[in-house]
N, C-alpha and C positions, 0 to 999 in steps of 0.2 A: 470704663467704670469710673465714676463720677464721686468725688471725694466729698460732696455735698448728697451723698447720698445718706441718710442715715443706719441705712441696714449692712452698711457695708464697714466692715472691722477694718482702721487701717493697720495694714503692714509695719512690721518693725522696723527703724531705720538699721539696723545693723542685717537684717534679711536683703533688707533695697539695695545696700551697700553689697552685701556677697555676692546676691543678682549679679548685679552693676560689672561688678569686678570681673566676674565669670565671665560675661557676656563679652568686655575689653580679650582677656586674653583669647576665646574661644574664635571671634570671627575674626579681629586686630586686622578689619580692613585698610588695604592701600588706598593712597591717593592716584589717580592717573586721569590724563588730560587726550578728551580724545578731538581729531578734528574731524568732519563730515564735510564732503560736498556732494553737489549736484547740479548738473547743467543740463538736464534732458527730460523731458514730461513738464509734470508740474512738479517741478524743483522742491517749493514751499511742501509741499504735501510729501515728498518723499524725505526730506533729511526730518520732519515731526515722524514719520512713522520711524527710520531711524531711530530719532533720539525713543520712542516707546519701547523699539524693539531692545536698545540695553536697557529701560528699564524692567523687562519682563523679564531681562539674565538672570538666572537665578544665580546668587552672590554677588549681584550688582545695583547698586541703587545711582540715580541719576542725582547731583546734589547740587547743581546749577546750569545752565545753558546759555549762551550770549546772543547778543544781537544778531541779526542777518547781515552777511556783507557780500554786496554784487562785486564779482570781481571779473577781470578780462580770463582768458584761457590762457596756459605756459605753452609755450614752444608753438604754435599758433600764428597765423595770420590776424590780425584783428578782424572781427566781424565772419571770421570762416567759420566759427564756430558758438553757440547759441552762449555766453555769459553764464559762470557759476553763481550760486548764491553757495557760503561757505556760514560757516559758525562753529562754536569748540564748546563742548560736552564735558564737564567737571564730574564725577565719578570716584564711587570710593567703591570699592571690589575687595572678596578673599580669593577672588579667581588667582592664580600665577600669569603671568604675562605671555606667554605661548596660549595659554586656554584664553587669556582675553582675545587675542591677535583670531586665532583661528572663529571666537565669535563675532567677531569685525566681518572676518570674509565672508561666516554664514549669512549675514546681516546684508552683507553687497549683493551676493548671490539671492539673494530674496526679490530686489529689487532692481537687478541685473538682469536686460535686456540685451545690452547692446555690446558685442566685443568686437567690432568689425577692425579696427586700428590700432596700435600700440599706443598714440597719443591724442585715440579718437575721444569724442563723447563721451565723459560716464553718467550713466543714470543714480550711480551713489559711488561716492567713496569714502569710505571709513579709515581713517588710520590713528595709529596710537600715538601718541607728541611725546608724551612724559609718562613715565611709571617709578611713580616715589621719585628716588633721587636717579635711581641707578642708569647707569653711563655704561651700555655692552656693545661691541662690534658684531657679534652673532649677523648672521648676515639674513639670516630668517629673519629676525627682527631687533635691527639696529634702536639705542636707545639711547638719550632723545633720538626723535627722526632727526635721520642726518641734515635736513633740509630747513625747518620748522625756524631754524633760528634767521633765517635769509628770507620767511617767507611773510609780507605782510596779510594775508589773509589767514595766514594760522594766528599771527602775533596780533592783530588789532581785536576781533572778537575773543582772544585771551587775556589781554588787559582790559577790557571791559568787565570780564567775569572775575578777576584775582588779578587785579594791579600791581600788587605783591611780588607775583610770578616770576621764577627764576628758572633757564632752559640752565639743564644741568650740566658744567663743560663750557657753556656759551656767556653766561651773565645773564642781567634783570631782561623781563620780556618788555619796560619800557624804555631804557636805554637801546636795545635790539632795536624795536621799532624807530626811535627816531634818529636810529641810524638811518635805516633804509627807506623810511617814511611812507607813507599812505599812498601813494599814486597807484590808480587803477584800482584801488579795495574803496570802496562806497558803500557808506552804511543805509540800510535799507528800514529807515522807523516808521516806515510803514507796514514793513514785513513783521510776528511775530511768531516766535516757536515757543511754544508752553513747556514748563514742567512739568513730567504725567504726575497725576493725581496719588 
């Protein structure tokens, strides 16, 4: 509805405002930082259907995406196994962090081919980095990920997207990073993932 339209009566600002107001406490979405990868098929094509599938979550909107970065594989031979491309998913959600967690693994399981090994190939991984500030041991699902702050392919396409960024417990995600520095994460600008529409 087009405010240059002339048929159209505007709204009181004291109605906009109540809207407004409602609308903050009713849905008072979180912040949460999620990371993706993939190193199996077409990489490129499966962390975009990814990043669509959170935004089709109903209570989740996608609110930025970062660069692509080719990284080696953990615990790995070099070259034994085909190179991830990773990137991190900015997200504001009413979901609780159990119902995020569990649409992460719907999310795998969609795109999930292959479980031959414990530290084989995955075709997707989704995990959750940050939810708001909070800091849990839960073992179902540790918060920050226990790992996120040691890992430069969660931390380099996170400072790309929120420079900002602080892993909660840990410090800034750019101090973090140059602690441990880049080796092995390559940024990929010729690769790009969209925000959906």
């Amino acid at each position: 509805m087009s405010s240059s339209d002339p048929t159209v009566q505007p709204v009181p600002a004291s109605v906009v405002e109540r809207v407004d107001a409602a609308d903050v406490t009713l849905s008072n979405p979180k912040r949460a930082v999620i990371s993706i990868g993939s190193n199996l098929g077409n990489r490129l094509e499966t962390l975009q259907g990814a990043i669509d599938a959170l935004e089709d979550t109903p209570g989740l909107r996608v609110k930025a995406v970062s660069p692509v970065y080719e990284t080696e594989p953990w615990g790995v031979e070099p070259g034994a196994q085909p190179t991830y491309f990773n990137a991190v998913v900015l997200v504001k959600t009413t979901l609780p962090p159990d119902s995020l967690l569990e649409r992460g693994h719907a999310i795998e399981e969609a795109f999930e081919r292959v479980r031959d090994e414990r530290w084989g190939p995955r075709t997707l991984d989704v995990d959750i980095v940050t939810y708001q500030d909070v800091i849990s041991d839960d073992p179902v699902l540790t918060l920050p990920h226990p790992r996120a702050h040691e890992r430069a392919f969660v931390l380099a396409p996170w400072y790309d997207v929120d420079p900002e960024a602080v892993v909660p417990g840990h410090g800034s995600v750019s101090e973090l990073l140059a602690g441990i520095g880049r080796e092995g994460v390559e940024p990929r600008a010729d690769l790009e993932l969209r925000l959906p529409e």
